[in-house]
TORKOL-4160 file (C-alpha; in steps of 0.2 Angstrom, whole numbers, padded with zeros to 4 digits, m for minus):
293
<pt num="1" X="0000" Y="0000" Z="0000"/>
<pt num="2" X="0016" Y="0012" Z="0003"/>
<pt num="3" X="0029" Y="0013" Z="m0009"/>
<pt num="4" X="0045" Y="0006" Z="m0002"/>
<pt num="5" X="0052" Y="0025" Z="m0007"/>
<pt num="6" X="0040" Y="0034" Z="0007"/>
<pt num="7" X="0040" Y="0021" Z="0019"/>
<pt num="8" X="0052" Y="0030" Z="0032"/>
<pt num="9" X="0043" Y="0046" Z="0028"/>
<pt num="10" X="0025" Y="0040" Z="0032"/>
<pt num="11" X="0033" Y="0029" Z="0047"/>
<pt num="12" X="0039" Y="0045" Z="0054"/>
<pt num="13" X="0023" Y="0053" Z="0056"/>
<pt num="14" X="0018" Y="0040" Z="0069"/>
<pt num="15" X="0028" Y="0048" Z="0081"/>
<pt num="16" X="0023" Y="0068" Z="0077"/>
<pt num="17" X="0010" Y="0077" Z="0083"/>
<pt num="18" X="m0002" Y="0086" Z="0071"/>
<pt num="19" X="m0004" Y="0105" Z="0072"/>
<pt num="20" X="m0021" Y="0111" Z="0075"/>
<pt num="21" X="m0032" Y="0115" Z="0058"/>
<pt num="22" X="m0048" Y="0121" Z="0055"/>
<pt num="23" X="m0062" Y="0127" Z="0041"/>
<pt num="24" X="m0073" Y="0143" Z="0043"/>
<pt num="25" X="m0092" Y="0141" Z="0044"/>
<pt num="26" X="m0097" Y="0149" Z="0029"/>
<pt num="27" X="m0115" Y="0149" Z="0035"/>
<pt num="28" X="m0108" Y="0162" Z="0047"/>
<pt num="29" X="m0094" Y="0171" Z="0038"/>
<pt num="30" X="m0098" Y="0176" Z="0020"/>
<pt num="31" X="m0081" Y="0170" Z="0011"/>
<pt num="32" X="m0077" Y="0185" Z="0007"/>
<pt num="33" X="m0076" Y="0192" Z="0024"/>
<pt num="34" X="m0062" Y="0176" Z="0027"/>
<pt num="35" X="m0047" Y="0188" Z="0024"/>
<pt num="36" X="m0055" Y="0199" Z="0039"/>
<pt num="37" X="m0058" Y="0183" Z="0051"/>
<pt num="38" X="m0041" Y="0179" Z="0047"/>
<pt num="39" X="m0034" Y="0198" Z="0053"/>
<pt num="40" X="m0046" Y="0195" Z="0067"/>
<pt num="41" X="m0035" Y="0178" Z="0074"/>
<pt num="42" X="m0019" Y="0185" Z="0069"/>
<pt num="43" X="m0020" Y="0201" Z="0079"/>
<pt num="44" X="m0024" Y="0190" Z="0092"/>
<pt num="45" X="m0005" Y="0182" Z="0090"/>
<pt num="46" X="m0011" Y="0168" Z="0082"/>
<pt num="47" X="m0002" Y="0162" Z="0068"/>
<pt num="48" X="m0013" Y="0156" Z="0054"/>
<pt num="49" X="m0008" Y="0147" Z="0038"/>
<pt num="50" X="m0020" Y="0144" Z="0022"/>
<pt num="51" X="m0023" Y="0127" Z="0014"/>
<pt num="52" X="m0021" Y="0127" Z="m0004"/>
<pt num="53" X="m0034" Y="0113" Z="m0008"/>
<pt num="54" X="m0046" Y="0123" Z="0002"/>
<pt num="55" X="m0049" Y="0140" Z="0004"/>
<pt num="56" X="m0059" Y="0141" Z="0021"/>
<pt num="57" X="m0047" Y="0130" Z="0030"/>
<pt num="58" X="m0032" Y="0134" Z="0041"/>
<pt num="59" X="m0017" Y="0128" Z="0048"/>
<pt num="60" X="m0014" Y="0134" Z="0065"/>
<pt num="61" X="0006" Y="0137" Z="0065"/>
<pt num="62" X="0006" Y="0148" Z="0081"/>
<pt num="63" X="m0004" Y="0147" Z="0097"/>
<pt num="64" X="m0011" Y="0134" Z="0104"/>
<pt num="65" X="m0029" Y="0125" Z="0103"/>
<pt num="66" X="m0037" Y="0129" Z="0120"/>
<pt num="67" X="m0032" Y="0148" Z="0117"/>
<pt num="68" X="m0041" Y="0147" Z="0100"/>
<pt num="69" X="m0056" Y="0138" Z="0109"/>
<pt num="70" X="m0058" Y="0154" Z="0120"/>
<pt num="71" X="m0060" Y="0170" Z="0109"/>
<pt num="72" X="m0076" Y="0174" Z="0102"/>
<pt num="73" X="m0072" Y="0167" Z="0086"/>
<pt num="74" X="m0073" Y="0151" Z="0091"/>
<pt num="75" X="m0087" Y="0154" Z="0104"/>
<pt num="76" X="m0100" Y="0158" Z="0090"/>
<pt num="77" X="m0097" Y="0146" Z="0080"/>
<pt num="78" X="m0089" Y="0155" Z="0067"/>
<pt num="79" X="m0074" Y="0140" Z="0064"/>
<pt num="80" X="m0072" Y="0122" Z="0065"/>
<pt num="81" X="m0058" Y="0114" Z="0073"/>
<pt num="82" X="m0056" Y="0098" Z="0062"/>
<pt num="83" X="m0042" Y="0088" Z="0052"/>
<pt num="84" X="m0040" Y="0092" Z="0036"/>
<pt num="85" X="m0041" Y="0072" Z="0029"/>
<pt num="86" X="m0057" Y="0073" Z="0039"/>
<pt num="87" X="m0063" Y="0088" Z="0027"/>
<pt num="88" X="m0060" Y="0079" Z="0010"/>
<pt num="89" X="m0075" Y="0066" Z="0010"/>
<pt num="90" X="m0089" Y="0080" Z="0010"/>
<pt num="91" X="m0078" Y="0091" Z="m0005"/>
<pt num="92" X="m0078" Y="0072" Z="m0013"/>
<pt num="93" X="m0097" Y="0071" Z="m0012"/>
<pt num="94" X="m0099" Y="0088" Z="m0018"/>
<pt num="95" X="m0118" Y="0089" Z="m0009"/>
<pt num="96" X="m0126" Y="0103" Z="m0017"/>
<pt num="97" X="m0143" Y="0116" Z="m0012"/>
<pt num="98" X="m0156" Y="0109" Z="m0015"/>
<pt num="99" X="m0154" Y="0090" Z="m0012"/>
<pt num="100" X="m0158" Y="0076" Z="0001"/>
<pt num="101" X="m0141" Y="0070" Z="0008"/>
<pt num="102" X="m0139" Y="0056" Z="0022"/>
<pt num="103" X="m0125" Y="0057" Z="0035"/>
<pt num="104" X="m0126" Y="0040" Z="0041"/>
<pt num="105" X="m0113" Y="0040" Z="0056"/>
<pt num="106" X="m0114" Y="0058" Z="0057"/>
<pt num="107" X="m0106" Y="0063" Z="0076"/>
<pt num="108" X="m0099" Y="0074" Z="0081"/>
<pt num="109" X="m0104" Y="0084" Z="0066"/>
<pt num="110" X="m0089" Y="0088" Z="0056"/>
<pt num="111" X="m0093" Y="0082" Z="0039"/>
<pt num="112" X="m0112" Y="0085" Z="0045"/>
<pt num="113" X="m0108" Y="0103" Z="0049"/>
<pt num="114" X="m0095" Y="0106" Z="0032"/>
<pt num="115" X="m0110" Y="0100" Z="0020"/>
<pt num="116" X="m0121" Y="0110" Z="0027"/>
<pt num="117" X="m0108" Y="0125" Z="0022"/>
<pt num="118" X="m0105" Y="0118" Z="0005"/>
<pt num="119" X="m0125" Y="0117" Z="0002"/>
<pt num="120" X="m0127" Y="0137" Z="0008"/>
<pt num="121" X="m0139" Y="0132" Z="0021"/>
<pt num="122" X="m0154" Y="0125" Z="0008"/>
<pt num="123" X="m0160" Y="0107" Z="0006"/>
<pt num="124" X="m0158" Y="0094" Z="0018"/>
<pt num="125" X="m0146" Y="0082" Z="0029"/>
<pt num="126" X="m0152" Y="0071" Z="0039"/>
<pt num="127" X="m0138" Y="0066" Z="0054"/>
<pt num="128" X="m0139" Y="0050" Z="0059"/>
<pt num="129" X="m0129" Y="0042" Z="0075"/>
<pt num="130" X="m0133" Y="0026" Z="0086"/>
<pt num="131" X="m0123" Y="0031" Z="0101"/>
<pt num="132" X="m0132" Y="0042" Z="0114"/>
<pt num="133" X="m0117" Y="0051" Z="0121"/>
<pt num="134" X="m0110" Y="0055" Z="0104"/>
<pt num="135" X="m0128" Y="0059" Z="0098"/>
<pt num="136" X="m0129" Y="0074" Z="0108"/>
<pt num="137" X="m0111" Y="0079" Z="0106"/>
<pt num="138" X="m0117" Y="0079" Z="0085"/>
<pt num="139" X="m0134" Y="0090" Z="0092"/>
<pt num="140" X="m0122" Y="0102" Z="0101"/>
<pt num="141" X="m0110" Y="0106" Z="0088"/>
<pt num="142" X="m0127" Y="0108" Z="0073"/>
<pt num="143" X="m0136" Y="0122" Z="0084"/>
<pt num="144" X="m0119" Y="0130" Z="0090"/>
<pt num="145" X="m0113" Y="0130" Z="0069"/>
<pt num="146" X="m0131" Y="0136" Z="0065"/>
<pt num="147" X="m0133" Y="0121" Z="0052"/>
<pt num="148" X="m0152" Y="0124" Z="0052"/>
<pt num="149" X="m0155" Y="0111" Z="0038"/>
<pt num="150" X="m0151" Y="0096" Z="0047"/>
<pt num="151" X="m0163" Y="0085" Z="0054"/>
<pt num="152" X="m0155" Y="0072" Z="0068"/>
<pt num="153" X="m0159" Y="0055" Z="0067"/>
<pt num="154" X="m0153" Y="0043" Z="0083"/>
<pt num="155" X="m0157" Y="0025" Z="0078"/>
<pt num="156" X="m0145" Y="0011" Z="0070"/>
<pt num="157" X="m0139" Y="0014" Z="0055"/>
<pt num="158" X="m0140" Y="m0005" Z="0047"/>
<pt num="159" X="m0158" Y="0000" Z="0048"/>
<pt num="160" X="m0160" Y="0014" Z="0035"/>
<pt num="161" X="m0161" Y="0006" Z="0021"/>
<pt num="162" X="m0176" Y="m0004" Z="0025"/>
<pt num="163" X="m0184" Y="0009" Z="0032"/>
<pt num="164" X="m0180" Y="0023" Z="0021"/>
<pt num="165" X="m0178" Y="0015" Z="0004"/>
<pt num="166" X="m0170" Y="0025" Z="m0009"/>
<pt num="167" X="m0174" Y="0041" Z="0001"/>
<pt num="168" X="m0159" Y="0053" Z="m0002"/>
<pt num="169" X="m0146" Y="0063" Z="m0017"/>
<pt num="170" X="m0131" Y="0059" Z="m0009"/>
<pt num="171" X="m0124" Y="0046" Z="0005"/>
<pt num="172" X="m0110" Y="0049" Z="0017"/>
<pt num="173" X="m0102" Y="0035" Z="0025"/>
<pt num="174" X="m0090" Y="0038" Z="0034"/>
<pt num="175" X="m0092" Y="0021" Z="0043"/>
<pt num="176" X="m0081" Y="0016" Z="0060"/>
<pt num="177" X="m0066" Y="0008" Z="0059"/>
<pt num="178" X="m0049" Y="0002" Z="0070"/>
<pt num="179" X="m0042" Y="0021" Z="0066"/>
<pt num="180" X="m0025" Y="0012" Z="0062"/>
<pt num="181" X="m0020" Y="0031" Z="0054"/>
<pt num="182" X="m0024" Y="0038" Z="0070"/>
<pt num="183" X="m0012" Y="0029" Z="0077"/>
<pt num="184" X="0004" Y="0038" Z="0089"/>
<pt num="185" X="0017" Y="0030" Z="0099"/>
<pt num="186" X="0017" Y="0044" Z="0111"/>
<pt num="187" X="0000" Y="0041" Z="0114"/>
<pt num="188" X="m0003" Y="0021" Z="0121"/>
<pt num="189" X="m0022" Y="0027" Z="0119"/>
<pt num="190" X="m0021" Y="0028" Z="0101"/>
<pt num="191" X="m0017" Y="0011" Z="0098"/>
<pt num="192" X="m0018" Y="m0001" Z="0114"/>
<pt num="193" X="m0037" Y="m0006" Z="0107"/>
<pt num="194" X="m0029" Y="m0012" Z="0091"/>
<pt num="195" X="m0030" Y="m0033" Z="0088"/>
<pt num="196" X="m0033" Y="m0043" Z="0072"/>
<pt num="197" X="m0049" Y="m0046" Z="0079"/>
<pt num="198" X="m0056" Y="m0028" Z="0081"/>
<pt num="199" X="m0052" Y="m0026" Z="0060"/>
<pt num="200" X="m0062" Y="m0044" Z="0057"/>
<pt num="201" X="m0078" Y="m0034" Z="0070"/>
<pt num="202" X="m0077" Y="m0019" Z="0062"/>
<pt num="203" X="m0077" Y="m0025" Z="0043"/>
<pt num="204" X="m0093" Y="m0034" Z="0048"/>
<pt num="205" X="m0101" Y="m0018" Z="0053"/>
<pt num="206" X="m0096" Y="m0009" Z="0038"/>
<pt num="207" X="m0102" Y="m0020" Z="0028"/>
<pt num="208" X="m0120" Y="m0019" Z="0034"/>
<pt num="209" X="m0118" Y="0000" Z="0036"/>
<pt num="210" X="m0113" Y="0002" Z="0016"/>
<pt num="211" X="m0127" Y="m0011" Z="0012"/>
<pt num="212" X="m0139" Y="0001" Z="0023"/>
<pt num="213" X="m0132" Y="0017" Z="0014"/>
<pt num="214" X="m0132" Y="0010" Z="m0003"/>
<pt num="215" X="m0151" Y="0005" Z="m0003"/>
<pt num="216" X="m0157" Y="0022" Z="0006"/>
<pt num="217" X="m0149" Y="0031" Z="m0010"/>
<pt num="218" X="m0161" Y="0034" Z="m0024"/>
<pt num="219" X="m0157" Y="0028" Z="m0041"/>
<pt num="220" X="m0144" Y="0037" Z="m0048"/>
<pt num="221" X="m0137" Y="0044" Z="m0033"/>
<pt num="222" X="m0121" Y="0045" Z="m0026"/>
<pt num="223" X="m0110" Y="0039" Z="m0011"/>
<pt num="224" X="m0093" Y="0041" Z="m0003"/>
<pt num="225" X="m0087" Y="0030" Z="0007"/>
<pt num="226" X="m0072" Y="0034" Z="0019"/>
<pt num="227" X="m0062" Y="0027" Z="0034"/>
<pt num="228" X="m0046" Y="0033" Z="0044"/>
<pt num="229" X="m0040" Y="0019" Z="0042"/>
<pt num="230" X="m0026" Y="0006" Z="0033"/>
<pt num="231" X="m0032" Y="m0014" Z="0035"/>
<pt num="232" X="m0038" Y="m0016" Z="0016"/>
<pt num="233" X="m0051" Y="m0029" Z="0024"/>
<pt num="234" X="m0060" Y="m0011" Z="0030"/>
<pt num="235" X="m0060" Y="m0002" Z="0013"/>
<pt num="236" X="m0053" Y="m0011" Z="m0002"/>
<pt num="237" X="m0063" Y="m0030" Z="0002"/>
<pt num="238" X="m0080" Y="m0019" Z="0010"/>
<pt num="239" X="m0080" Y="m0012" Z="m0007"/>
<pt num="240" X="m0077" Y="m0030" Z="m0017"/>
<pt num="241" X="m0090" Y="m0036" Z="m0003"/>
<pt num="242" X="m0106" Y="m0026" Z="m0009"/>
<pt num="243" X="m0101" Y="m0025" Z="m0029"/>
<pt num="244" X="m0101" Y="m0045" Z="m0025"/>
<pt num="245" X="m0116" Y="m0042" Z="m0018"/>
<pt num="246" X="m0125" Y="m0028" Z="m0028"/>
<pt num="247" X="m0115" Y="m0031" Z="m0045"/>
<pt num="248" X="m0122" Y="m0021" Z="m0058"/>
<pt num="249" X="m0132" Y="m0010" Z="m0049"/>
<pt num="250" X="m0115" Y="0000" Z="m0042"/>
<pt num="251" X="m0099" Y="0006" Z="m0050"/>
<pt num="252" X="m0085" Y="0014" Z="m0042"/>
<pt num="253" X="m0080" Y="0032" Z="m0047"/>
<pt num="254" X="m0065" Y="0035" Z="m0051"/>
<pt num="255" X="m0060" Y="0052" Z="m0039"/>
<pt num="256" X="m0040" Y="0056" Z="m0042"/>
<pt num="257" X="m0042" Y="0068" Z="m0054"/>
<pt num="258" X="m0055" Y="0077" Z="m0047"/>
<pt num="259" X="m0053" Y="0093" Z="m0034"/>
<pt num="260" X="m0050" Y="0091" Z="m0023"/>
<pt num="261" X="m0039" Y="0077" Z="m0023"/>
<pt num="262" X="m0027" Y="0083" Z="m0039"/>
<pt num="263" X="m0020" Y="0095" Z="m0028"/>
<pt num="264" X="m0014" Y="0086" Z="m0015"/>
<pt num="265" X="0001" Y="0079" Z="m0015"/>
<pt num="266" X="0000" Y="0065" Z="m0002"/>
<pt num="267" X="m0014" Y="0054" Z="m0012"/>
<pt num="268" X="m0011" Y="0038" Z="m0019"/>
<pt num="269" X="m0021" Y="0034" Z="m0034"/>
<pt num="270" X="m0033" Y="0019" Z="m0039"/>
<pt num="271" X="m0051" Y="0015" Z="m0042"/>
<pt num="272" X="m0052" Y="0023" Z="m0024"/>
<pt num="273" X="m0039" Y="0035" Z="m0014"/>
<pt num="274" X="m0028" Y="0034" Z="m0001"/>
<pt num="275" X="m0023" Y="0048" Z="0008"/>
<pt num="276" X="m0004" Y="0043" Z="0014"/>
<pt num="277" X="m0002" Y="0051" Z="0033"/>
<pt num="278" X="0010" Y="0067" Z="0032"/>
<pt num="279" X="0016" Y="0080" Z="0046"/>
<pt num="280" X="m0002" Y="0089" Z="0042"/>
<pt num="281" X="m0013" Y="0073" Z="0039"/>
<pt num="282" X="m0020" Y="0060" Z="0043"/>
<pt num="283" X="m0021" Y="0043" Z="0034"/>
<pt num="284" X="m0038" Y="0041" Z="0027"/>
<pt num="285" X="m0047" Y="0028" Z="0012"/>
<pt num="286" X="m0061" Y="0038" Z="0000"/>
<pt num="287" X="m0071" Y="0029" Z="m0012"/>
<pt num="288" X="m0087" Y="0037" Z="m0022"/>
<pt num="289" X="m0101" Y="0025" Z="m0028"/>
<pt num="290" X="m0113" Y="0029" Z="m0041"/>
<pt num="291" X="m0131" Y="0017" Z="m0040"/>
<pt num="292" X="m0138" Y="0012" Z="m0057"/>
<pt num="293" X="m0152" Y="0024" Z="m0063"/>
């Protein structure tokens, strides 16, 4: 999966910390009125950094994330701390006004929140998580980002597909997983969970979860399907698993040519993409499905 000439380089990243990022919330801040936000944070001795894929998002090069979490910027929703891997599934889906979208493991809200930007507030996503805790986590952050087009759904998500048959434009499944490119030696935490067993568990999951996904979507419609992940039993073989299952009636897309993922460098190219973990990013698998007409 890693060319033998970056092997050191993405093994390196295991032991760095990544710097702080974030997107502004365009359903706050007209993106015009970014350059002033940006002044705003600056003045404040923070030291910001545009990405170049993306032109509401940040890199925070100075200061440090708990003083960003306290000024009124933050406070009124006007940013989203979030990874920048974590930000390309939504540009890859491309969810525009207007439509249906499902976000089928939505919390806590990040993509939820980012498609509601990209679709200027109109048409509707329905949030969907199974876990309580998280659940109102994913209801805190849609009222403090005033994404006022969501609708939250708390129920299983292997479930939507029966019950909501061929219901919605656009599917986001960005399905749990063993989170292998979250992974940091400094950190015990981030990987003491990890066995052969918990890849096995959580390929069974995603399997149900993209079955779920792929029979709420309406005919024609369109899915991406992403994980944080590396075990090719989560992403390559869940894929294989439902065109096995659904043949015809789904093909992949190919996305390495499209934005944003032509501008950034650390993607490996396929039928899908891998994002291959850097300083900046983390390592993440996005694959777009298109269901027959």
């Amino acid at each position: 999966m890693i060319p033998p000439q970056k092997w050191d380089e993405t093994a390196n990243t295991f032991r760095e910390p990544k710097p702080t990022t974030f997107r502004v919330n365009t359903l706050k801040i007209e993106p015009q009125s970014i350059p002033s936000l940006q002044e705003k944070l600056e003045h404040r001795r923070f030291r910001l950094e545009k990405v170049h894929w993306y032109p509401e998002a940040f890199i925070l090069r100075e200061g440090r994330l708990r003083d960003l979490q306290e000024t009124e910027v933050y406070k009124r929703g006007e940013i989203y701390v979030q990874s920048l891997s974590s930000m390309i599934p939504p540009l890859v889906l491309d969810p525009k006004p207007g439509e249906r979208i499902l976000d089928l493991t939505a919390a806590p809200g990040s993509k939820t929140t980012q498609m509601a930007c990209l679709m200027k507030g109109e048409g509707t996503i329905v949030a969907n998580d199974n876990n309580r805790i998280r659940f109102f986590k994913l209801k805190a952050n849609i009222e403090m980002q005033g994404a006022k087009n969501v609708e939250l759904s708390l129920r299983h998500g292997e479930l939507f597909g029966r019950d909501f048959p061929e219901s919605f434009d656009r599917v986001l499944l960005d399905a749990p997983c063993s989170a292998e490119g979250r992974f940091n030696v400094n950190e015990p935490a981030s990987y003491r969970y990890w066995k052969l067993a918990k890849i096995k568990e959580m390929a069974r999951k995603q399997k149900n979860l993209l079955l779920s996904a792929l029979r709420s979507l309406k005919p024609g419609g369109t899915l991406v399907y992403s994980t944080c992940t590396f075990a090719p039993e989560e992403n390559e073989e869940v894929l294989d698993w439902a065109k096995g299952k659904l043949g015809n009636a789904i093909q992949m897309i190919g996305i390495t040519d499209e934005l944003p993922l032509r501008n950034i460098p650390n993607r490996m190219p396929g039928p899908a993409v891998r994002i291959l973990p850097t300083p900046l990013m983390e390592a993440f698998y996005i694959a777009k499905i298109r269901k027959s007409g």
